[in-house]
Every structure is written in C-alpha cells, then in structure tokens.
C-alpha positions as CSV (number, residue, x, y, z in Angstrom):
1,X,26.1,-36.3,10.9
2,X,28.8,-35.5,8.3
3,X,29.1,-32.0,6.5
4,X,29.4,-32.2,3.3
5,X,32.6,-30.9,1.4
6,X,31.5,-30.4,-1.9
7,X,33.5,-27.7,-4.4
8,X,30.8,-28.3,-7.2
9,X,31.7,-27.1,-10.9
10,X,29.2,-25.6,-12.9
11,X,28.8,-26.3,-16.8
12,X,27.5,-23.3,-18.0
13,X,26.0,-22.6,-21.5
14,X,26.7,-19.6,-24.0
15,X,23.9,-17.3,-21.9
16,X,26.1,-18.5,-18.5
17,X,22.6,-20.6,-17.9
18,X,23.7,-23.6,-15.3
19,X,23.0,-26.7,-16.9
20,X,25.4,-29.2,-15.2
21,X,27.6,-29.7,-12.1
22,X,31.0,-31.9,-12.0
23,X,31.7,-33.6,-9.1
24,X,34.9,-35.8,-8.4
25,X,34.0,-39.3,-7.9
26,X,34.9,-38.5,-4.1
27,X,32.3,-35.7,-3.7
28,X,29.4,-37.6,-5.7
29,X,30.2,-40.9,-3.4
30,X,29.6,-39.0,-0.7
31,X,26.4,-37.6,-1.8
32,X,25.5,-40.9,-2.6
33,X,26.0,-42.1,1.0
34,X,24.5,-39.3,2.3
35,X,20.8,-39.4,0.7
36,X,21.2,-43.1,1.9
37,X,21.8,-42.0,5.1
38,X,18.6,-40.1,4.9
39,X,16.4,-42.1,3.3
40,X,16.8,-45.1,5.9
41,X,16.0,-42.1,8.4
42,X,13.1,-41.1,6.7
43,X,12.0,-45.2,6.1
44,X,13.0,-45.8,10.1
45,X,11.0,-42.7,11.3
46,X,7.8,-44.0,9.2
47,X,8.0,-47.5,11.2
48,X,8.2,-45.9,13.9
49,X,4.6,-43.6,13.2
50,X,3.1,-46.7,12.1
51,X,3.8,-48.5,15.5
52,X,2.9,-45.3,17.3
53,X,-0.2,-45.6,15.9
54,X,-0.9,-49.2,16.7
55,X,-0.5,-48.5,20.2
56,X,-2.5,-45.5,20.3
57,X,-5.6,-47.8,18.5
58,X,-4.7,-50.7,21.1
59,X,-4.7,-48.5,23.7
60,X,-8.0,-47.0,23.2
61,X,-10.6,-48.7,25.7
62,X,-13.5,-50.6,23.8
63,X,-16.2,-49.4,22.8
64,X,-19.6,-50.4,24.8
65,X,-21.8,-50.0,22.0
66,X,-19.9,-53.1,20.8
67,X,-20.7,-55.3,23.8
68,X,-23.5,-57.6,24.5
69,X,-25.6,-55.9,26.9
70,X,-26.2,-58.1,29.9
71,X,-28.0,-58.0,33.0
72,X,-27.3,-58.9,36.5
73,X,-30.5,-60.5,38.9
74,X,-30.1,-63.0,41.6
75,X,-30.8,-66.2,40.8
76,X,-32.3,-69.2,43.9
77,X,-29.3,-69.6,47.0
78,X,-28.0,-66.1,46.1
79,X,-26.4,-66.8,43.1
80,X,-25.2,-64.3,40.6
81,X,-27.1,-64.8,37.7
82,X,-26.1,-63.2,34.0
C-alpha cells in the first residue's frame, strides 16, 4: 500500500478554530484513490464472509430430526426390506 504525502493547509477562523483544509488537486486525487482502494477491500472482504458462511452452513451434517424415520426388517428370500 501507498503512504500518503499529504501537506494539508488549515483555514482557520478568528478564534484559530480549524474549519477547512486545502489540498492540491494532486494530494485530494490521491485521497480520492485511496478510500477507493479501501472501500473495494472492505466490499471484497464482505464477499468473502458471506461465502465463508455458506460453506460453514453447507458443511454442517443434516439434521435427523428432519429425516423420515425408517425401519429395517427382513422381508421373504432374505430381502432387505425398508
């Protein structure tokens, strides 16, 4: 990742209160691309949870409460009977 060479300029007001910044167009373009930068990290990283999270739930065995409950006996010849 890129540092950010910023030599910000404050706008002060009679009290010396901040209440702006100048950038050159340079430094603000910059910024710009950054957050970009970060925000398709941040947008990337959340895809990447939600398919974490798919697999985990895919992953998980099935529940046997859900499944028909059958049973086994042995029918005429031998056969397996369900």
């Amino acid at each position: 990742m890129n540092n950010l060479n910023i030599n910000e300029k404050y706008l002060v007001d009679k009290e010396g209160h901040h209440i702006g910044v100048f950038l050159t167009i340079q430094e603000f373009r910059s910024l710009i691309n950054r957050l970009e930068e970060l925000e398709s990290f941040k947008s990337a990283r959340e895809e990447i949870n939600i398919v974490d999270q798919l697999l985990a739930e895919a992953n998980k065995k099935p529940s046997e409460e859900n499944l028909p409950s059958f049973k086994r006996r042995q029918g005429p010849g031998g056969m397996v009977v369900v």
